[in-house]
MARDRENLO-638825 format. One record per residue (C-alpha): z, x, y; residue number from 1. Coordinates in Angstrom, 2 decimals, decimal comma. Layout:
BEGIN
+---------+---------+---------+-----+
:       w :       u :       v :   k :
+---------+---------+---------+-----+
:       Z :       X :       Y : NUM :
...
+---------+---------+---------+-----+
# end
This chain:
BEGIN
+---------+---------+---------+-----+
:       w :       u :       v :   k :
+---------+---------+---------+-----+
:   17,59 :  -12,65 :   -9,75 :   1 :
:   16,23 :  -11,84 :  -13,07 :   2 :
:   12,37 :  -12,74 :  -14,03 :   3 :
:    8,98 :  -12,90 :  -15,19 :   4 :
:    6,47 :  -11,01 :  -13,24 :   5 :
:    2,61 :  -10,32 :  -13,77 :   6 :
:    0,52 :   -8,71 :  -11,34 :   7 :
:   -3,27 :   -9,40 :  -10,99 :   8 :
:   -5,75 :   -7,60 :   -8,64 :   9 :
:   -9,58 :   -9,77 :   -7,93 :  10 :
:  -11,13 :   -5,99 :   -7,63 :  11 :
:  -11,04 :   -3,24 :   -9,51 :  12 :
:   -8,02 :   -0,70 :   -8,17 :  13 :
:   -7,56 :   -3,69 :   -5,37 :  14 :
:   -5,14 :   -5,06 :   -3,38 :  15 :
:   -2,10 :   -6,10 :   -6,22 :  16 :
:   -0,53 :   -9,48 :   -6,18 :  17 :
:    2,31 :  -10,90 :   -8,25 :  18 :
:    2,92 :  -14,45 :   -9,97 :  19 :
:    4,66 :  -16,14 :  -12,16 :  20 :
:    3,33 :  -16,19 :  -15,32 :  21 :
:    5,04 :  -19,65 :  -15,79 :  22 :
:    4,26 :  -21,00 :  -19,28 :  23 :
:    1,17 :  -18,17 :  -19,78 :  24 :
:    1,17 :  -14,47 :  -21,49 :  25 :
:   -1,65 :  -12,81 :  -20,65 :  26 :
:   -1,94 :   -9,18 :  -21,52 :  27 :
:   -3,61 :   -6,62 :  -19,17 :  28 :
:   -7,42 :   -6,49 :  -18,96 :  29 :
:   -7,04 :  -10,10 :  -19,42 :  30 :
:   -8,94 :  -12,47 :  -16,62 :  31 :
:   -6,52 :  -15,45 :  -15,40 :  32 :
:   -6,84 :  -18,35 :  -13,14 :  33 :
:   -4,50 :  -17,47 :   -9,65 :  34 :
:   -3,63 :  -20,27 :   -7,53 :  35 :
:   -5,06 :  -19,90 :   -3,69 :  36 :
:   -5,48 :  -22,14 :   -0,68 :  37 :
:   -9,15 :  -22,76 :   -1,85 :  38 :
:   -8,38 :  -23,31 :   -5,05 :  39 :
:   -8,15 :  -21,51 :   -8,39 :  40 :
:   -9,94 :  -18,45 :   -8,46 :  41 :
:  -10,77 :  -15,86 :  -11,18 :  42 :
:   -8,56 :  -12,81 :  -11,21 :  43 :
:   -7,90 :   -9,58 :  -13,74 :  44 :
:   -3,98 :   -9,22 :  -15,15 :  45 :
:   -3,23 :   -5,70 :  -14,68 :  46 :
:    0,32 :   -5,91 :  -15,44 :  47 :
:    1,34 :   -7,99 :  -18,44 :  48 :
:    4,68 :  -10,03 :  -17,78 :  49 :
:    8,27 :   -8,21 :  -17,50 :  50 :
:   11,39 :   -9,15 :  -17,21 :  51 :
:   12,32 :   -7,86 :  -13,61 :  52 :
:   15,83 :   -7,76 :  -11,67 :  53 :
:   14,63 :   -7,58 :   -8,15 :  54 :
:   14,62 :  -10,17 :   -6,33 :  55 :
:   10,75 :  -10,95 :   -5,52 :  56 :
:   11,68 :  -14,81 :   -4,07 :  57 :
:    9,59 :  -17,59 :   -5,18 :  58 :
:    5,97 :  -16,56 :   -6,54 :  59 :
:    2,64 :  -18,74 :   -6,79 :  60 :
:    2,39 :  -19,79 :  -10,77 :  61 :
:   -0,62 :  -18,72 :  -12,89 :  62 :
:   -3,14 :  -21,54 :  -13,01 :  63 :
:   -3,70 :  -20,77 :  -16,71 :  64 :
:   -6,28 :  -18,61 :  -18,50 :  65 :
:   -9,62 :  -18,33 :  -17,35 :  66 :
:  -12,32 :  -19,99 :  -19,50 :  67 :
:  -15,99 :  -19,26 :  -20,05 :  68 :
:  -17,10 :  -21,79 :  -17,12 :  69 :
:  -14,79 :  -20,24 :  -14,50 :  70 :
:  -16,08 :  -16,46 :  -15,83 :  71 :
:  -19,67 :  -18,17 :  -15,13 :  72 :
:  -18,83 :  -19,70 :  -12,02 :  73 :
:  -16,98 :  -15,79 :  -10,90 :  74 :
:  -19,98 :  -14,34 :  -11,64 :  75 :
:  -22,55 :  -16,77 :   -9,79 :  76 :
:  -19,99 :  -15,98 :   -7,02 :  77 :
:  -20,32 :  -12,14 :   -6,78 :  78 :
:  -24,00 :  -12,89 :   -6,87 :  79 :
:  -24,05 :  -14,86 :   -3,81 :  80 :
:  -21,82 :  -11,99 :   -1,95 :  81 :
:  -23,98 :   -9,19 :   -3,21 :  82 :
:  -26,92 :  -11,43 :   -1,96 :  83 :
:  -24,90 :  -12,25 :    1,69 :  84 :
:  -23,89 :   -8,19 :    1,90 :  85 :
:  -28,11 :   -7,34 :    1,72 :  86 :
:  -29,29 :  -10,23 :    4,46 :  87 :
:  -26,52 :   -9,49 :    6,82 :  88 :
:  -27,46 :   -5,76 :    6,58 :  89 :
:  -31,08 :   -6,81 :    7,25 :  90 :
:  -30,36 :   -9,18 :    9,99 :  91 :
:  -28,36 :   -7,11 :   11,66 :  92 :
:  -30,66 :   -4,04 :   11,35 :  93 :
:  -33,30 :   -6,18 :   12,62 :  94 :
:  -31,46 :   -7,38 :   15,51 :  95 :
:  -30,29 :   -3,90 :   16,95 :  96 :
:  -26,48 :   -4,71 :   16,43 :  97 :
:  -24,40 :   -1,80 :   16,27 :  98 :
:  -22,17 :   -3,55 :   13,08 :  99 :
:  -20,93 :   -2,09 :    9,41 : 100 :
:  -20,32 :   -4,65 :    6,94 : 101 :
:  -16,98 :   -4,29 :    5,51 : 102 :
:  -16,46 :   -7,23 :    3,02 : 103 :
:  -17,52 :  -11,15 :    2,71 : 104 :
:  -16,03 :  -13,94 :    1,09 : 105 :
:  -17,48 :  -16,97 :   -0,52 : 106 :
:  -16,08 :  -19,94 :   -1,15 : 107 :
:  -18,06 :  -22,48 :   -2,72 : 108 :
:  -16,59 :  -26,52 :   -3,03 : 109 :
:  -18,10 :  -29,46 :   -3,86 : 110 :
:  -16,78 :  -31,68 :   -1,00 : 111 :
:  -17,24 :  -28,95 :    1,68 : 112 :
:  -20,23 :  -26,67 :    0,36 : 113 :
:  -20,42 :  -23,26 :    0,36 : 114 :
:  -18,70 :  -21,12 :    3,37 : 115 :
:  -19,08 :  -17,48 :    3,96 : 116 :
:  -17,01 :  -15,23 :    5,53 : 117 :
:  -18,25 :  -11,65 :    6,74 : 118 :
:  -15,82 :   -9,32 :    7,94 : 119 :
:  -17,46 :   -6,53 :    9,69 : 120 :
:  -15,91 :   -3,23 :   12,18 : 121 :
:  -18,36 :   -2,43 :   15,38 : 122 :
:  -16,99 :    0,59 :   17,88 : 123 :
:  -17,10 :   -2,58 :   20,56 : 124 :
:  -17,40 :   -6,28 :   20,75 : 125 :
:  -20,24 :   -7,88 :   19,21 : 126 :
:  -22,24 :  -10,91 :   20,70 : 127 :
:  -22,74 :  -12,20 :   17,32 : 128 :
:  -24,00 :  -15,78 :   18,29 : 129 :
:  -27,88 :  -15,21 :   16,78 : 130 :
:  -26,65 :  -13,48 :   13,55 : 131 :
:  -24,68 :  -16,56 :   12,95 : 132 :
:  -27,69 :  -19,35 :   13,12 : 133 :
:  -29,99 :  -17,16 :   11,42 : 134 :
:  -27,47 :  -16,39 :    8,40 : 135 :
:  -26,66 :  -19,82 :    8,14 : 136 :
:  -30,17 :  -21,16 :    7,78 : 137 :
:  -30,95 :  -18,06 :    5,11 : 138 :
:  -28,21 :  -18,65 :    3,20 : 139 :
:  -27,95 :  -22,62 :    3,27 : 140 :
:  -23,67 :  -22,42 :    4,48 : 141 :
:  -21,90 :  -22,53 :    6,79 : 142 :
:  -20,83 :  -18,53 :    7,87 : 143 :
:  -18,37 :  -17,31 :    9,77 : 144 :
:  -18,08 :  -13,64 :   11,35 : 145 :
:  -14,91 :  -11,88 :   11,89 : 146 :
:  -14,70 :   -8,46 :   12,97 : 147 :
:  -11,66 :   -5,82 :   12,13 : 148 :
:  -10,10 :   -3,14 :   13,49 : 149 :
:   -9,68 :    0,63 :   11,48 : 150 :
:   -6,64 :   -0,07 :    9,19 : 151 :
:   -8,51 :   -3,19 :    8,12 : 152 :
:  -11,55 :   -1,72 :    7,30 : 153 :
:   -9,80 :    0,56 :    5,00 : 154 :
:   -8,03 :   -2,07 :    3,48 : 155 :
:  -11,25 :   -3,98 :    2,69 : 156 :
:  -13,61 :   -0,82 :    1,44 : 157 :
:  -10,05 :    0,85 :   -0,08 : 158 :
:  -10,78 :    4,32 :   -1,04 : 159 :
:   -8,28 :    7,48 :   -2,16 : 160 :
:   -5,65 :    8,68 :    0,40 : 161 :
:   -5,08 :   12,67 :    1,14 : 162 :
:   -2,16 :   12,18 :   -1,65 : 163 :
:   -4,76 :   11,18 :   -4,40 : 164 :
:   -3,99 :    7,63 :   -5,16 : 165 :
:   -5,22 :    4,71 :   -4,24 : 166 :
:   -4,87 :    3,45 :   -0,67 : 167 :
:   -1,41 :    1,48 :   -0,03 : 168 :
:   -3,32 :   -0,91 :    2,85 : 169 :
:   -5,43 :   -1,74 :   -0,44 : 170 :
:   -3,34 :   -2,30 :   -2,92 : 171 :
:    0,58 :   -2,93 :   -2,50 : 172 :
:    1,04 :   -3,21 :    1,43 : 173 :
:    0,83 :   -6,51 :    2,78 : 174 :
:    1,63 :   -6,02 :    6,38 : 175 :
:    0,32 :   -3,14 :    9,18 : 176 :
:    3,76 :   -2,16 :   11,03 : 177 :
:    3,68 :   -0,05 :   14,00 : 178 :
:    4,11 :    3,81 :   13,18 : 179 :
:    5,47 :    6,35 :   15,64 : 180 :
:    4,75 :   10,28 :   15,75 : 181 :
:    8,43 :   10,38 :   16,08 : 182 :
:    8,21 :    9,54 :   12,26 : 183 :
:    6,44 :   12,55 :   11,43 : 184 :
:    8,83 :   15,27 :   13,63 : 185 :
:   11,73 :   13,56 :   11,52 : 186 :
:    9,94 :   13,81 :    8,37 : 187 :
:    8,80 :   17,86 :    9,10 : 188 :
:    5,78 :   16,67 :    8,74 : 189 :
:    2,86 :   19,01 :   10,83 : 190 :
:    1,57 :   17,25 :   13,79 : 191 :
:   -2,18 :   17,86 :   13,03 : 192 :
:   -3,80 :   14,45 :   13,32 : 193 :
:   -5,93 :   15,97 :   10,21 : 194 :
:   -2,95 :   16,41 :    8,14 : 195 :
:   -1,11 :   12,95 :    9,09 : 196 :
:   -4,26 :   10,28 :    9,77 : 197 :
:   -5,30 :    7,64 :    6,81 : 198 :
:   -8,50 :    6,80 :    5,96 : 199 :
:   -8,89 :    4,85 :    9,10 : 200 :
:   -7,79 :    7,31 :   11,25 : 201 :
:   -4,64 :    6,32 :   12,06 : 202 :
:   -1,14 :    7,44 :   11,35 : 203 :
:   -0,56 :    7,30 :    7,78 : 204 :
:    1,35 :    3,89 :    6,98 : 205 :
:    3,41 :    6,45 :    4,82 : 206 :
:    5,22 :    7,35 :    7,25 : 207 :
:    6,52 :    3,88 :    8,29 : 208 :
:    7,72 :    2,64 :    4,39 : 209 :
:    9,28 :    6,29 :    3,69 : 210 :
:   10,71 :    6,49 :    6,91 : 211 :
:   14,43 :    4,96 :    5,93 : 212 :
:   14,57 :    7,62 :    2,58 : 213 :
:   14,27 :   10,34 :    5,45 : 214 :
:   17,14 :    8,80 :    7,16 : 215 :
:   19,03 :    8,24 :    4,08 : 216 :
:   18,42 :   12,18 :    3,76 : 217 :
:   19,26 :   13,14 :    7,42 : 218 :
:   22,86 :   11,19 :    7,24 : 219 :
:   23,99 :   12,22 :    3,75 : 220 :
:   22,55 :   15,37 :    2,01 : 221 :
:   23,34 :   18,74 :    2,80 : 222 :
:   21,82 :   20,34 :    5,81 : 223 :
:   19,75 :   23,18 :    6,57 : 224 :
:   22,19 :   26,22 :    6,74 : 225 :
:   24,98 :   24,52 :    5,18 : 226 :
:   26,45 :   26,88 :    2,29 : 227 :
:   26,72 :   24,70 :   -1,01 : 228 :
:   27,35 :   25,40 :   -4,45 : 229 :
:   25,05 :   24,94 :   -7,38 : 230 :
:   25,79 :   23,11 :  -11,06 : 231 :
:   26,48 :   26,78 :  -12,32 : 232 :
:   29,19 :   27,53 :   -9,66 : 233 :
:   26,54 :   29,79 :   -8,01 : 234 :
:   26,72 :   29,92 :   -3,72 : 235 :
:   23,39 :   29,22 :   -1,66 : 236 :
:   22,82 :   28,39 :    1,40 : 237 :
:   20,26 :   24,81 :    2,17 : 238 :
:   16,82 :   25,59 :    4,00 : 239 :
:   14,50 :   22,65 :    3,16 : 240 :
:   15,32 :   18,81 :    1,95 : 241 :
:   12,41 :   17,73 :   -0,29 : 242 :
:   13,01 :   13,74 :    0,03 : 243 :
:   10,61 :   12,58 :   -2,45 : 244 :
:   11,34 :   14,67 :   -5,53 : 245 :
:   15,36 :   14,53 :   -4,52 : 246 :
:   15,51 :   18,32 :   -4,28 : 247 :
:   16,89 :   20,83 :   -1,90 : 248 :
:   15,54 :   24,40 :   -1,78 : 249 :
:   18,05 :   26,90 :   -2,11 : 250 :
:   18,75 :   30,17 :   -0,80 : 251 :
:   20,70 :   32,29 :   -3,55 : 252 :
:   22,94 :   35,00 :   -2,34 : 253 :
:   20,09 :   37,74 :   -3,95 : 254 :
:   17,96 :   36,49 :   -1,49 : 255 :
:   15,50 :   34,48 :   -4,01 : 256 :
:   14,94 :   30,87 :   -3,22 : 257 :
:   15,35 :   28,28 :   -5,94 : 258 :
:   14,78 :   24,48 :   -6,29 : 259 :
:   17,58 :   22,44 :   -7,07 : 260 :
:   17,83 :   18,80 :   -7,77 : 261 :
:   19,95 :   17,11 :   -5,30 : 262 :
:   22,82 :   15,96 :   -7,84 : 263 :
:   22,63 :   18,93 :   -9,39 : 264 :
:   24,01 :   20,42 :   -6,06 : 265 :
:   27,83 :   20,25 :   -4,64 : 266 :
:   28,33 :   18,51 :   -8,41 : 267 :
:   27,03 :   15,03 :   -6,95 : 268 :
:   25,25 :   13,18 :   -4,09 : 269 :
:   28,63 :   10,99 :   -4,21 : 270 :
:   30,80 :   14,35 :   -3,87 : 271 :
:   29,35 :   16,03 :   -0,89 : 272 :
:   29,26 :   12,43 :    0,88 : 273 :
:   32,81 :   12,05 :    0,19 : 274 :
:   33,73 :   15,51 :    1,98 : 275 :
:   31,27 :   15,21 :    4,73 : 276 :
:   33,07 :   11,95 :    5,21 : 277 :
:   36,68 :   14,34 :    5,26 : 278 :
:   35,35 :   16,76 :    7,28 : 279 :
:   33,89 :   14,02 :    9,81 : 280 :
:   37,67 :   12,57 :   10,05 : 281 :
:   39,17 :   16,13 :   10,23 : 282 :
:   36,83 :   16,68 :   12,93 : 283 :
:   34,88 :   19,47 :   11,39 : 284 :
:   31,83 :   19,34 :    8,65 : 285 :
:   32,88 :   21,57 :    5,27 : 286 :
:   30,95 :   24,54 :    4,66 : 287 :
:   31,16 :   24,92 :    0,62 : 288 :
:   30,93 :   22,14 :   -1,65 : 289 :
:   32,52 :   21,42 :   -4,83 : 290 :
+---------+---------+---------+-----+
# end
């Protein structure tokens, strides 16, 4: 169902999240109102509405454009945490507690004052009873202490991933699913923890959301050692599937490797489906395409 779609992110390179515009058009750098369970907050547009075609279900509706008094009242906000982030880190220095601050929010309300919430990560459980009365009395709120495992720590500090972008956890991926080693043997992937760990130390989420393209891959393009045919009527045999960039790598009948992209190969994806599907009902898979 066709659309209009803005995203908005309330950090810089953060965690993405997409409305409606509704009856607003802001353009990107612009700062917007976004709708949330504690009511409006300040937020950047980073992507100016666009018509879109897939089907992203109902979406919250942009509050409106942000005026001067909201920018004020963001930036007396970010204040407070700033000022919350430096007395936890004293308190908790002071106390002996083996805990990393990770992120805090603040939510300030006239009918229910201002609450903090400070996420922190600790290699065990934290007896964080004392923290809690003496942050409330030097911060005049009421605060509230949550601690978080690895992948959420990464999601809150973000950071750059081995592939050079931004982390998914902080900025598209709204759920941690469970991810296998079996992901990486399917996906040729070494099985060095180096090579396959996030930023938290766990496997890469990667491997979870790419997974299906792999299987995609496994079921319907050519094999390793299956003799194919390229664009130019050339013979080569398959030795490596490159999923991402579509490609298969090629081994010409000189003996030189090339890297082909997958339509390009057997004339079309749609081809060599169609005569692995013949050779599965003959009972034999084809060994040349066409």
């Amino acid at each position: 169902m066709a659309g209009l779609v803005c995203a908005v992110s309330f950090e810089r390179y953060g965690r993405l999240h997409y409305l409606d515009p509704g009856d607003v058009r802001p353009r990107v750098g612009d700062r917007v109102l976004v709708p949330t369970d504690d009511g409006p907050e300040v937020a950047e547009c980073v992507w100016a509405p666009e018509w879109v075609t897939d089907d992203f279900g109902p979406l919250p509706v942009l509050v409106g454009l942000a005026s001067e008094g909201d920018l004020a009242r963001d930036t007396m906000v970010r204040a407070r945490k700033a000022e919350a982030k430096r007395l936890v880190k004293q308190l908790t220095r002071a106390a002996g507690l083996p805990m990393k601050v990770v992120g805090i929010d603040y939510v300030d309300r006239a009918a229910a004052g201002g609450r903090y919430t400070v996420y922190f990560s600790a290699p065990e459980r934290v007896d964080f009873r004392a923290l809690v009365s003496d942050l409330s009395r030097a911060l005049d709120a009421k605060v509230d202490l949550r601690q978080v495992g690895a992948r959420d720590e990464a999601r809150l500090q973000g950071g750059i991933g081995s592939c050079g972008r931004d982390l998914c956890c902080a900025t598209f991926l709204k759920d941690f699913e469970p991810v296998s080693i079996r992901m990486a043997k399917e996906q040729d992937l070494p099985l060095n923890p180096l090579k396959i760990s996030g930023a938290c130390g766990r496997l890469m989420c990667c491997l979870k959301y790419e997974h299906p393209l792999y299987q995609e891959a496994r079921a319907t393009w050519p094999r390793r050692g299956d003799r194919v045919t390229t664009s130019e009527g050339e013979a080569a045999t398959v030795v490596a599937q490159n999923v991402p960039a579509e490609s298969l790598t090629l081994r010409m009948e000189d003996g030189s490797h090339r890297r082909c992209a997958l339509a390009s190969v057997c004339g079309s994806r749609q081809a060599y489906e169609s005569a692995h599907a013949d050779g599965a009902a003959g009972g034999s898979a084809p060994t040349t395409g066409g």
